[in-house]
C-alpha positions, 0 to 999 in steps of 0.5 A: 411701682417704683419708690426710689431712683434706684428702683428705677434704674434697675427695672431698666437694666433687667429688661435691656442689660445688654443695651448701651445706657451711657455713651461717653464721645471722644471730647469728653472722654479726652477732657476726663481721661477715661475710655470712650464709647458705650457702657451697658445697662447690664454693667452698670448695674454691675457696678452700682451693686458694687458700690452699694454693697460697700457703702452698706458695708461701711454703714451708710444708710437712711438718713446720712448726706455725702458729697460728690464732687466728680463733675459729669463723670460715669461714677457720679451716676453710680456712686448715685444710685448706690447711695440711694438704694441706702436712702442716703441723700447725696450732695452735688458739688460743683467742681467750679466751688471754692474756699468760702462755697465748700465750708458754708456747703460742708457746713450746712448739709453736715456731710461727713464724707464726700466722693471727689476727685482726688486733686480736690481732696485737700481743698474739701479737707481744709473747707471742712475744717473751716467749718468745724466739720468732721470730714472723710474724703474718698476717690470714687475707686477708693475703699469707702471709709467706715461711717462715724455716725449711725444712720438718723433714720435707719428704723425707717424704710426708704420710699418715696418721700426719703430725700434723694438729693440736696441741691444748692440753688441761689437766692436773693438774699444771704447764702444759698438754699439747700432744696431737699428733693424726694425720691418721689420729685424725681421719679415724678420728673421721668415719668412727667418727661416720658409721657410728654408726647406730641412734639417732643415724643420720648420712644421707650428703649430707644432716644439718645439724650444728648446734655453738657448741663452739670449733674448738679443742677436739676435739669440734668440731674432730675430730667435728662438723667430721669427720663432715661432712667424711667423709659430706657434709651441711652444718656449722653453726658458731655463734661460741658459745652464745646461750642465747635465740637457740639455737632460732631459729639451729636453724630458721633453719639446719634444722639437724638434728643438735645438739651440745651440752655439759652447760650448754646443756641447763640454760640452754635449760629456764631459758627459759620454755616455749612452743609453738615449742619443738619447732618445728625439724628436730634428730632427736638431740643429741650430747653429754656431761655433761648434768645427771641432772635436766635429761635427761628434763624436756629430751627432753619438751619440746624433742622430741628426745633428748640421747644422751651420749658420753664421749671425750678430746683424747687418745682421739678416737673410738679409745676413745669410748664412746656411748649410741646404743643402747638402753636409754640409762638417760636421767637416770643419767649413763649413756654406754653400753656398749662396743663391738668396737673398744675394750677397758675396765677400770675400776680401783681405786688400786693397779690392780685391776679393781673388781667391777660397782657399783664406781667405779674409774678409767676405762682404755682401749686400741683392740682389736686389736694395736695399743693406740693406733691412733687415739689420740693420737701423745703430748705434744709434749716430755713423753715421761715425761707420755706414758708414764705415761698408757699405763702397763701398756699402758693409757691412764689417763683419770682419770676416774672410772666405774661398770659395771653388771651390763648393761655400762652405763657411768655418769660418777660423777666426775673423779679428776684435778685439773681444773676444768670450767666450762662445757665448759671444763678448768682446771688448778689448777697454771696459775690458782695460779703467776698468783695467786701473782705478785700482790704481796698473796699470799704462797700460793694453792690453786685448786680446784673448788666447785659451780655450778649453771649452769657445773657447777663454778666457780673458787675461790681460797683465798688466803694473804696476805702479813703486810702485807695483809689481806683485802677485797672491794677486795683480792679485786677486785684479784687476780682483775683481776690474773689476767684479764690473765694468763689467759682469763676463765673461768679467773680466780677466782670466789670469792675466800677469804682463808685463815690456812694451806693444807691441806698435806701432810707433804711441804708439798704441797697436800692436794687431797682436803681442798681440795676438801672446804674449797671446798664450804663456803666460798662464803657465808662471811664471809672468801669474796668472791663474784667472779663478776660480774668474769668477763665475755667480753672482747671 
């Protein structure tokens, strides 16, 4: 039995050394510059005992936290595993973050050291600083600076229930979450993937994941990485999405199963059609939030099934849900049915269960006498935040979901505050208190308006000061303000110059209507198209 990743990773590597475990195409080596082509189990290990040897040496151990910040690279996943044979807990950070983001990250997870890459230093420095952090920064070929604080649990062993990761995830109100995530919820999340079985089969030793998803996001991080770790085979991991080399990095990897998020099936059929669209080896795609009109036209021409899934950061695979049986109700935002080992309830406002055909909010539990084996082991610092996820001993998801009278599950909409563009959730509460600090805005509202590529993009109803007034200049100006506080996909799209804001009695924002109010107003007079200043920076 395994009790960490690390456990895992090395069974695999002693029975297939000699087997390719990571297989970097040419895009992504170019965009990284590092060597394509294959890197073997047996090398791995290699490096990662390496690595382990000098954190230990360095005295790291149970209980500490350190950042990485090395985007998709090979060295995440070693730095990773190195780390977690030590029980200390790594910190993801998404290379897209800025000022504001890294010293609230630094800050909250307490990480005294963070593994980045080096023309990142200095902005982790100055974050840290910021925050009034103690801070080291190394590269991931550097010397690994010696700890400055002995490990809080080092009288412990490290197991199952030791944190793994903390990963960051939006909330509707205030800052982000840090979800503490065991050994166990990730262990848990290979084994959940690699048991699937019947339209999505996982051969031991033998598939060739293919993902452009972020390792510091949980589907890559926890699946995609997970199953390889826990069945053998071979992980692809893209630096991102290309749209128009996405197919050639498949054949060029054999890649045989895919992962994907609702915006890349859309972006792969605007493409022209051709012969060489079903010229690769996918069997099936894992993924979520395909378009309803893009599922079946999608399945036709490229020749394989995208078979949806729903789960959160907080969840794992303790409550995922899957449609890997049929019938899979293609083009109807159907996620399956539910298993053995979770319970569901779909409720309404004042906690009732609502009657097939009926959206209610999606709650879940894991069967059994535990209800959060498997899940998340809370947020870090918000014990109040934890306890009303779980209140009434279910967790609340916030999302929104319709059963049919087959027990079918159907994703019918978001109840919380979250903006998701392209994958990615944005908290409301987060763009507003930057917005807000330009000097030309008196008051901000952030809310989602409907993009068809990105599935939703940022709109910004701004209230100016009296010795302001609106222009695309001005509108420029904001969202160059927020691009240096916050990653790209976060800063506004749309600029809207409003009198007032919808308000509550109590002067809180009136979100329903808010929403309502960023539907109509792209293409009006007072509403600046932004877009075009939403670049990836490099």
């Amino acid at each position: 039995m395994h009790h960490t990743v690390h456990d895992a990773f090395s069974a695999s590597a002693r029975r297939t050394p000699g087997a390719e475990f990571l297989f970097t195409e040419a895009v992504t080596a170019q965009a990284y510059d590092i060597a394509p082509g294959a890197i073997l189990w047996g090398d791995a290990a290699t490096q990662v005992e390496r690595l382990r040897a000098a954190y230990a040496k360095a005295g790291y151990g149970h209980g500490h936290r350190v950042g990485l910040l090395l985007e998709n690279r090979p060295a995440f996943l070693f730095h990773w595993f190195a780390l977690n044979a030590l029980g200390v807990s790594v910190v993801p950070i998404n290379a897209e973050m800025r000022s504001a983001e890294l010293s609230y990250l630094i800050g909250h997870s307490e990480i005294g050291l963070a593994v980045t890459l080096p023309h990142r230093a200095d902005d982790l420095r100055a974050a840290a600083k910021s925050a009034g952090v103690p801070f080291e920064t190394m590269g991931p070929d550097d010397a690994v600076p010696p700890s400055t604080k002995p490990a809080p649990r080092a009288s412990e062993p490290v197991g199952l229930s030791t944190e793994c990761a903390l990963l960051y995830t939006s909330g509707t109100t205030g800052r982000p979450k840090g979800c503490m995530l065991g050994n166990e919820y990730f262990l848990r999340a290979g084994q959940w993937y690699a048991e699937l079985g019947d339209l999505c089969p996982v051969r031991p030793d033998a598939e060739r994941i293919i993902t452009p998803l972020p390792l510091n996001h949980v589907n890559a991080m926890a699946f995609s990485t997970m199953v390889v770790l826990v069945a053998g085979g071979c992980l692809v991991q893209l630096d991102r999405f290309h749209p128009k080399s996405w197919l050639q990095s498949a054949r060029e990897s054999r890649a045989t199963i895919a992962h994907y998020l609702g915006v890349m099936p859309a972006m792969l059929l605007s493409a022209p059609a051709g012969d060489a669209d079903r010229e690769h080896d996918i069997r099936w795609g894992f993924g979520a939030g395909v378009d309803r009109k893009n599922h079946a036209p999608f399945e036709a021409r490229f020749g394989f099934p995208l078979v949806e899934a729903w789960a959160m950061t907080e969840t794992g695979a303790a409550a995922c849900v899957m449609a890997n049986h049929e019938p899979r109700h293609v083009g109807t935002n159907c996620f399956g049915r539910c298993e053995d080992f979770v319970e569901i309830r779909l409720v309404d406002d004042e906690g009732r269960d609502v009657p097939d055909g009926t959206p209610g909010e999606l709650l879940v539990r894991s069967s059994g006498d535990d209800p959060k084996r498997y899940f998340f082991s809370g947020y870090l610092k918000d014990e109040e935040a934890t306890r009303e996820a779980w209140a009434d001993g279910w967790f609340h998801t916030g999302d929104m979901v319709r059963r049919d009278a087959e027990g079918n599950y159907f994703f019918v909409d978001r109840k919380k505050n979250v903006i998701r563009r392209s994958g990615e959730n944005i908290s409301a509460v987060e763009v507003e208190s930057v917005l807000n600090q330009h000097p030309a805005v008196k008051t901000s509202a952030v809310a989602a308006t409907p993009d068809t590529v990105r599935g939703d993009e940022v709109l910004a109803c701004i209230v100016l000061r009296d010795d302001a007034s609106g222009s695309a200049q001005l509108a420029a100006s904001i969202v160059d303000h927020a691009l240096s506080q916050l990653a790209y996909y976060k800063a506004p799209g749309y600029v809207a110059f409003v009198e007032a804001l919808p308000l509550t009695a109590s002067q809180k924002i009136q979100r329903g209507q808010l929403r309502e109010l960023a539907q109509s107003l792209p293409g009006s007079t007072n509403c600046v198209d932004t877009r075009s200043m939403k670049k990836r920076q490099s």
